[in-house]
N, C-alpha and C positions, 0 to 999 in steps of 0.2 A: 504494500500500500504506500502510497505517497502519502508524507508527511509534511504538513502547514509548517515555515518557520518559524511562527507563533505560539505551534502546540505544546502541551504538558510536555512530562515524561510519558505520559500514558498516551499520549498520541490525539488527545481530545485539546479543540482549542479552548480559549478561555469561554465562559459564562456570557449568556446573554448579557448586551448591555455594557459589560467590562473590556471589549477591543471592537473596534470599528463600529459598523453599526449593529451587529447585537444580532445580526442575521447570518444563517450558517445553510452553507451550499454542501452540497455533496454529489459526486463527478464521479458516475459509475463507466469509465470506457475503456477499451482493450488498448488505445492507442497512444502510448506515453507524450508524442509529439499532441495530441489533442486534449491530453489531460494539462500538457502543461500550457501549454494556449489557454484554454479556459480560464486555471487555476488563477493564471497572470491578469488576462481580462476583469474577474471578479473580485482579486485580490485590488486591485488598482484600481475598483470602484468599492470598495472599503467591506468585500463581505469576508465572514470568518470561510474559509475552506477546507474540508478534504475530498481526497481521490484515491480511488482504486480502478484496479482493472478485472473485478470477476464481479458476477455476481454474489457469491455467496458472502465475500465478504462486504459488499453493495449492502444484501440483507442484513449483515451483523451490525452493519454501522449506522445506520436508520434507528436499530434498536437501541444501539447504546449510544450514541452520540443526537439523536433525534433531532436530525437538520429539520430546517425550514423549508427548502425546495431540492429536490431531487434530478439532477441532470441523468439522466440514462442512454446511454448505446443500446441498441437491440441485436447484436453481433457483440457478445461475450465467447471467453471462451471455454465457460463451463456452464454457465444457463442460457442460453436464449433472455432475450432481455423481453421478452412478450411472459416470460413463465416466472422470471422475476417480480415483474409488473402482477401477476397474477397472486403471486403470496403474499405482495405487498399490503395489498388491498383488500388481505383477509384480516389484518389486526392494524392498518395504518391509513389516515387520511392524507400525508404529504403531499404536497405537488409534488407531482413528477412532469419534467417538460425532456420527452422523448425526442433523442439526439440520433441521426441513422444514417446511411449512405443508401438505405431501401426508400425510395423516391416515389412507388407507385399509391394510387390509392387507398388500395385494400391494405397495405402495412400502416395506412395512416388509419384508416378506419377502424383496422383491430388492434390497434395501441390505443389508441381513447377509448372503445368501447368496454378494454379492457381497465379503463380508470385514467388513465393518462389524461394531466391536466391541456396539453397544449402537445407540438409537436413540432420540428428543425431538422431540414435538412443538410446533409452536408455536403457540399462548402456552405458555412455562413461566416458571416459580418460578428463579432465582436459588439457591436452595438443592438443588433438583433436578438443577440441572445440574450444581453442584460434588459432590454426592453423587456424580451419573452418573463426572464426573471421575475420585472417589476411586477408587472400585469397578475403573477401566479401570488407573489405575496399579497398583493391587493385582495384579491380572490379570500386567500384564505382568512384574510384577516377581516375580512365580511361575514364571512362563514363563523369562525370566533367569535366574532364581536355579537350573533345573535342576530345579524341581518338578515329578516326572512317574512316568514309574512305580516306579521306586526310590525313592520315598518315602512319604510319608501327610498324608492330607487331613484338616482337623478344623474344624469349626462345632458350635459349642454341643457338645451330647453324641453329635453323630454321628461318627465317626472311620472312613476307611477306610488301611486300610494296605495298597499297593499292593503290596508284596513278597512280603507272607506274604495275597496276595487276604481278605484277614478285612474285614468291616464289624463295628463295632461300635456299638449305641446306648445312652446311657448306661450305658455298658461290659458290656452283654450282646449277646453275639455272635449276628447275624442272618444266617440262611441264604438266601442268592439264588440264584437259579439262575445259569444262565453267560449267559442274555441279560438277568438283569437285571441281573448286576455289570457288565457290559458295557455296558449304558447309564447307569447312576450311576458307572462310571470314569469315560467320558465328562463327563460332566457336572462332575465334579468336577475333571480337569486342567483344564476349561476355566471353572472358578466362576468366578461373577458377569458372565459373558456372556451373550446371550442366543443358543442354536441354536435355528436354526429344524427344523422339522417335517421339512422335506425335510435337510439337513444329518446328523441324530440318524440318521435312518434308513438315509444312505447310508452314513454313519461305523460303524454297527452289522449292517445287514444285509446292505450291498450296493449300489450304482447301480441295480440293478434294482428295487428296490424303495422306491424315494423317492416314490411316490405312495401308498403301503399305511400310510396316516396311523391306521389302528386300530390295527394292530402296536401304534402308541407309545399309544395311548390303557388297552389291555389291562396292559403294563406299565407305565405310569406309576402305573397306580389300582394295581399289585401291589405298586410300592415303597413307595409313599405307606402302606398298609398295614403294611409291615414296619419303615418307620424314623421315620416322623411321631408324633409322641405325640397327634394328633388328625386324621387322617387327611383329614377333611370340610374343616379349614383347614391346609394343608398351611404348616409353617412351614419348610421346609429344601427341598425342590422345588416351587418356582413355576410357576405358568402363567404366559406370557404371551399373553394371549387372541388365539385366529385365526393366530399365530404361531411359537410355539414354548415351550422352557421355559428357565429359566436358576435352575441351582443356588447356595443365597446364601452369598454371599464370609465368610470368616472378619474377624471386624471388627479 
């Protein structure tokens, strides 16, 4: 395992709050040139760091060291980073922002479906990944903090308020039906994630109907109309092409 020049004796760095900013990464990949890219990238945006190159000890170090955001490869060379991903998610809520040289699709679709908060391909930018970063901590720290449906959601001039179900755009109130408040709640307790196609559909209609990928197509173009201020470039519901969509984080 690669070692922070920050860390203990024990290889753990210091305490929330007591070195940089109190947030802690952890860089599961096979590729020492890509762990130490990373490591450097995050360290010089002030986060605590470790890295490894296996999974197994990916999972030991989740457990005892409990980062804040999880980088993951899905090219290990003792787990599969999708079977990793899978045990993780039996006893741990982390972000994990899946890192791959697998480009198509369906490796993007079965890393989120499998829990993954977000997803980077490779080659990327340095500044992409710690944006990627940002967005997962924002995420969770919604999630923490008890943002859910007793409360209200707000980017730019959209606002929904979960109590009293009202959406609002630039403070004139928009009428949704119940399936489409229903998938811009969604979307909204979970900003700046990405849900995939199958996920949105089973979360809103059902298990039975996580192949009927038109449902989301008919409602996605009905909200886009109702709360976008230019519907043709959607600036508040994204696509993410082939994959799903993810509603954008409050900055």
């Amino acid at each position: 395992m690669d070692r922070d020049p920050s860390a203990s004796d024990a290889g753990i760095p210091p305490a929330h709050g007591t070195a940089s900013t109190g947030a802690r990464v952890l860089v599961v990949d096979d590729e020492p040139e890509i762990r130490r890219a990373v490591r450097g990238g995050l360290t010089a945006a002030h986060y605590a760091v470790e890295a490894t190159g296996t999974g197994t000890e990916g999972l030991d170090l989740v457990a005892r060291w409990h980062p804040d955001v999880v980088i993951l490869d899905l090219s290990l060379p003792d787990l599969d980073g999708l079977d990793v991903l899978r045990q993780l998610r039996t006893w741990s809520a982390v972000p994990v922002i899946v890192l791959s040289v697998r480009f198509g699709d369906q490796d993007k679709i079965a890393a989120l479906d499998q829990g993954a908060d977000d997803y980077l391909t490779k080659p990327f930018s340095t500044g992409e990944l710690l944006a990627r970063v940002r967005v997962a901590l924002r995420h969770a720290a919604r999630v923490s903090g008890g943002e859910a449906r007793g409360a209200r959601f707000e980017v730019g001039g959209l606002v929904l308020d979960f109590d009293r179900r009202l959406v609002t755009s630039d403070g004139v109130e928009v009428h949704l039906t119940p399936t489409e408040y229903a998938v811009l709640q969604y979307l909204a307790m979970h900003a700046g994630k990405v849900i995939t196609h199958r996920t949105l559909l089973r979360a809103v209609w059902g298990p039975q109907y996580e192949s009927e990928a038109h449902y989301l197509r008919v409602f996605i173009g009905q909200l886009r109309r109702k709360i976008e201020p230019d519907p043709g470039r959607p600036h508040y519901l994204l696509t993410e092409p082939g994959v799903g969509y993810r509603l954008r984080m409050p900055v």
